[in-house]
N, C-alpha and C positions, 0 to 999 in steps of 0.2 A: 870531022864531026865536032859538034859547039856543044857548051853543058850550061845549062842558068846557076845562076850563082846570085849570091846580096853580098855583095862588097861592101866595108866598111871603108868609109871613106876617113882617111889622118894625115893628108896631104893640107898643109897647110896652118895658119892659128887659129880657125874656126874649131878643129878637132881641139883643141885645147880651151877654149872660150866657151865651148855648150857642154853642158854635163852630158847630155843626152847625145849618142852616137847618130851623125848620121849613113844614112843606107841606100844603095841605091841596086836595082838589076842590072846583070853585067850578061854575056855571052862571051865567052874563053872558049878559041880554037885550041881542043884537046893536042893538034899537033906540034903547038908551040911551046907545049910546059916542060918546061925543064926539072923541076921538082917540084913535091907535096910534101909539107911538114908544121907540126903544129907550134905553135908558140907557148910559151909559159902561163897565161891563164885559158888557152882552151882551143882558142881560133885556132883556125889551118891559114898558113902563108903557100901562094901559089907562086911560084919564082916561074917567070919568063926569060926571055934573051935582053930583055931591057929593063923590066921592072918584077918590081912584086908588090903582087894583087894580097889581102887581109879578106877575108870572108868569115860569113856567120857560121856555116857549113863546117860540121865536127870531119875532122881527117876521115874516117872511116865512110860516111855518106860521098865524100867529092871523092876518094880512090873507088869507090863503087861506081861513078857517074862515068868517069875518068874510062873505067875497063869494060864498061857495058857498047 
C-alpha cells in the first residue's frame, strides 16, 4: 500500500539559500518504513532502509495513513 505525502525538501544549499521551504508530493511504500517520529519543531521524520523522508504531515495524521 502507498500513502501521499508533501515532503519537505533540505537536501542540499538551496534549503539553506530560500527562506521559503520547498515542497514537493511524494508516494512512500507503507512497506518500506522503518520508523515514524517527530522532530523538535513539529515535522514527522519517516526513516526508510536508506534514507529519511521530512514531511509537512503532523505524526498523528501519517501513523493514521500508515494503519488505514
Amino acid at each position: 500500500m502507498f500513502i501521499e505525502l508533501t515532503e519537505i525538501i533540505t537536501d542540499g544549499l538551496q534549503s539553506f539559500q530560500n527562506s521559503k521551504s520547498k515542497t514537493r508530493k511524494i508516494l512512500i511504500n507503507t512497506t518500506k518504513i522503518q520508523a515514524i517520529y517527530s522532530d523538535s519543531i513539529g515535522k514527522t521524520i519517516i526513516q526508510l532502509r536508506r534514507d529519511n523522508i521530512k514531511v509537512e504531515e503532523d505524526y498523528e495524521q501519517v501513523v493514521a495513513q500508515v494503519k488505514a
